[in-house]
C-alpha positions in Angstrom: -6.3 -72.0 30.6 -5.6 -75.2 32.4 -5.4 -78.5 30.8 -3.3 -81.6 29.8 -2.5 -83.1 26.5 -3.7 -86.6 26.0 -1.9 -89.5 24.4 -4.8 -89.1 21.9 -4.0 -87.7 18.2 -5.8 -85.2 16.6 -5.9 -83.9 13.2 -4.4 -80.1 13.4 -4.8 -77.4 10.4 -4.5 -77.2 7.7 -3.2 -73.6 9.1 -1.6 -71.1 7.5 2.5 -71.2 7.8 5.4 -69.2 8.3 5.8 -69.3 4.3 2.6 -67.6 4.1 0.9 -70.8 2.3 -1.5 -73.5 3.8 0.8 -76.1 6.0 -0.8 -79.8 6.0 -2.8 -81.4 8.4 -0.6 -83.0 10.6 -1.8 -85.2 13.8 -1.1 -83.5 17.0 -1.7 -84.6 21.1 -4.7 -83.7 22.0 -5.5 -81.1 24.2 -8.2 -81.1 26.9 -8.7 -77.6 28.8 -9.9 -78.4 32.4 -10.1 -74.8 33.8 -9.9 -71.3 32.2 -9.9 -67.9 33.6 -10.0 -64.6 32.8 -9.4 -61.1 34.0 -12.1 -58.2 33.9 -10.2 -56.6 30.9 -8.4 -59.2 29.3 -5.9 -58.6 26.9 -5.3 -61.1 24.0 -2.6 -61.3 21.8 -1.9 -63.4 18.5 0.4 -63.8 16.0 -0.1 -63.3 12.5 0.4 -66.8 10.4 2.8 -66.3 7.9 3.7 -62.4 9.6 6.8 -60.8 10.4 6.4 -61.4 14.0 5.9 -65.3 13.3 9.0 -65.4 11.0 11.4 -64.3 13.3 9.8 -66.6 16.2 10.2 -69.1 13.8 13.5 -68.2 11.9 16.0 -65.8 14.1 16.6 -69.0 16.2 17.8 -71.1 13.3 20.1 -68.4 12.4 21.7 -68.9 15.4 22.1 -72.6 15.1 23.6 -72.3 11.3 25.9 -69.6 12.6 26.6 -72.6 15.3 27.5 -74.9 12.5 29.1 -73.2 10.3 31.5 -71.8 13.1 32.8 -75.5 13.5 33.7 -76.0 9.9 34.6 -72.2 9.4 36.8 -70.3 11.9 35.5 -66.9 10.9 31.7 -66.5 10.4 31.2 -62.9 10.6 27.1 -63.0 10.2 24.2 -65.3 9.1 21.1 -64.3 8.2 17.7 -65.8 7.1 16.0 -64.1 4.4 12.8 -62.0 4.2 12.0 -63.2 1.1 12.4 -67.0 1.8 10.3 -66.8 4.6 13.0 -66.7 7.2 12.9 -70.3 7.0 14.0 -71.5 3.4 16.9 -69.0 2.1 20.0 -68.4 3.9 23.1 -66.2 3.4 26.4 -66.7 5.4 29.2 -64.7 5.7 32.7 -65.6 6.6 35.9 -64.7 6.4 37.1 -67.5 4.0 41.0 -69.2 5.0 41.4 -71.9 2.5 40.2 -72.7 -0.6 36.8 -74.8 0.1 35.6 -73.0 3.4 32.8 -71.9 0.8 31.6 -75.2 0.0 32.1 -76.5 3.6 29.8 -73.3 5.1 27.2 -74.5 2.4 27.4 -78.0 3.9 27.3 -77.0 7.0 24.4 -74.3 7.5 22.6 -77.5 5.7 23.1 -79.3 8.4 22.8 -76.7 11.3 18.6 -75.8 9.9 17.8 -79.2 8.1 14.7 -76.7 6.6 17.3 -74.7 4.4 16.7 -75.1 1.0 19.2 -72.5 -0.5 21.9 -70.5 0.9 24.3 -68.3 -0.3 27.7 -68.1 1.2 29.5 -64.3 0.8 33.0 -62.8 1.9 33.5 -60.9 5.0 32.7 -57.5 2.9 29.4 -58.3 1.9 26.2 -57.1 3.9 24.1 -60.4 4.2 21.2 -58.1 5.3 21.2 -55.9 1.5 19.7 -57.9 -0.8 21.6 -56.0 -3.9 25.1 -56.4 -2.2 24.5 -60.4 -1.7 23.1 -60.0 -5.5 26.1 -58.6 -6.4 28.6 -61.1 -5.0 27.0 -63.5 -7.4 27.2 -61.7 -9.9 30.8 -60.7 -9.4 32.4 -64.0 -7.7 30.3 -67.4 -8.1 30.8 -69.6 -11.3 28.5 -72.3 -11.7 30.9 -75.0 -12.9 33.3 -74.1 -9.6 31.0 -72.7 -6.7 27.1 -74.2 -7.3 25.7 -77.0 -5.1 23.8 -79.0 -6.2 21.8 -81.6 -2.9 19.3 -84.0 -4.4 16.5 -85.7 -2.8 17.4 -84.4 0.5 14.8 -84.1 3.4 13.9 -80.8 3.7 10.5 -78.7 4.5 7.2 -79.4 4.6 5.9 -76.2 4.4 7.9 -75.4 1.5 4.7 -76.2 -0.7 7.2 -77.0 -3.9 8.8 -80.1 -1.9 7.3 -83.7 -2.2 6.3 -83.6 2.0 9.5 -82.5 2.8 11.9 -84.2 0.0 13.8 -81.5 -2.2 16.7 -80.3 -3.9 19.1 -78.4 -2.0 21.3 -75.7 -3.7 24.3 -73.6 -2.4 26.0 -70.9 -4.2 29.9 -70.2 -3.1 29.8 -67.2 -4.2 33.4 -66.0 -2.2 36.1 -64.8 -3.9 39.5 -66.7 -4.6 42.1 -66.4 -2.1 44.8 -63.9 -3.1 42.7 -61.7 -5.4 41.1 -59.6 -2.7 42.2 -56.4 -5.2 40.4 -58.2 -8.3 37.1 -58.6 -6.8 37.0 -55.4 -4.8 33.9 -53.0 -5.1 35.1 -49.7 -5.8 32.3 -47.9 -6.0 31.2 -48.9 -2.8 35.0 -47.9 -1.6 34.5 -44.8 -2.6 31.2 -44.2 -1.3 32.1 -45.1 2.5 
């Protein structure tokens, strides 16, 4: 296909999103095909809305550019990852290898920052597995305290395609959910110590 976008907008959508729910109709630039050719076998390709494929077009980037952010406020990010199950777009779990007392807080601020989209994310210690669900699960379980390690973002821009959001304004939450420094033996996982 050859063409040219026009200075004229047009309504696009409503399509189907990379959080697997209708996106809006937004107003795009127009585009006007002038030529198209084809092969004697073509081959055509798509993506899936709202597929695997289209999340990690969409998502893998902006793990880069958290891991970017982070790293500026955070000597030591060991791995960043955006979940499957928040649409590799929405939920986010950081890893670092915490220094001082409130790196936790400050990756939280920071991933916010590095994917504006994020709407939660998690920040673990270095011995955590961002990529096992349960072992993220279980940092929270063993080392995050609301009153000390939750936070808590109000009316911040967000996502529109998070369909929960009013267009794109939402509540942002970050769960520090390292544990204190010094008490690496108190918070240790034996069972997984054992098991490796």
């Amino acid at each position: 296909l050859i063409g040219r976008l026009t200075e004229n907008l047009v309504d696009e959508g409503p399509f189907v999103d990379i959080t697997r729910t209708p996106d809006i109709v937004r107003k795009q630039p127009e585009l006007v095909i002038d030529e198209a050719y084809a092969s004697e076998e073509p081959i055509y390709h798509a993506i899936l809305p709202g597929g695997h494929e289209h999340r990690i077009l969409m998502g893998l980037p902006r793990e880069a550019s958290i891991y970017e952010a982070v790293s500026r406020v955070v000597p030591e990010v060991k791995n960043v990852v955006l979940t499957q199950g928040g649409c590799s777009w929405l939920h986010a779990v950081v890893s670092i290898r915490k220094q001082h007392e409130g790196d936790g807080k400050n990756a939280i601020m920071a991933a916010f920052a590095g994917h504006p989209s994020l709407k939660h994310v998690v920040v673990v210690d270095d011995d955590i597995d961002v990529e096992n669900p349960e072992d993220v699960e279980w940092a929270i379980a063993t080392r995050f305290q609301a009153d000390r390690g939750l936070v808590i973002i109000r009316n911040a821009r967000g996502s529109t395609l998070d369909p929960s959001s009013d267009n794109g304004l939402m509540t942002k939450m970050g769960i520090d959910a390292t544990k204190p420094l010094g008490k690496d033996k108190d918070f240790r996982n034996v069972y997984k110590d054992l098991l490796s």
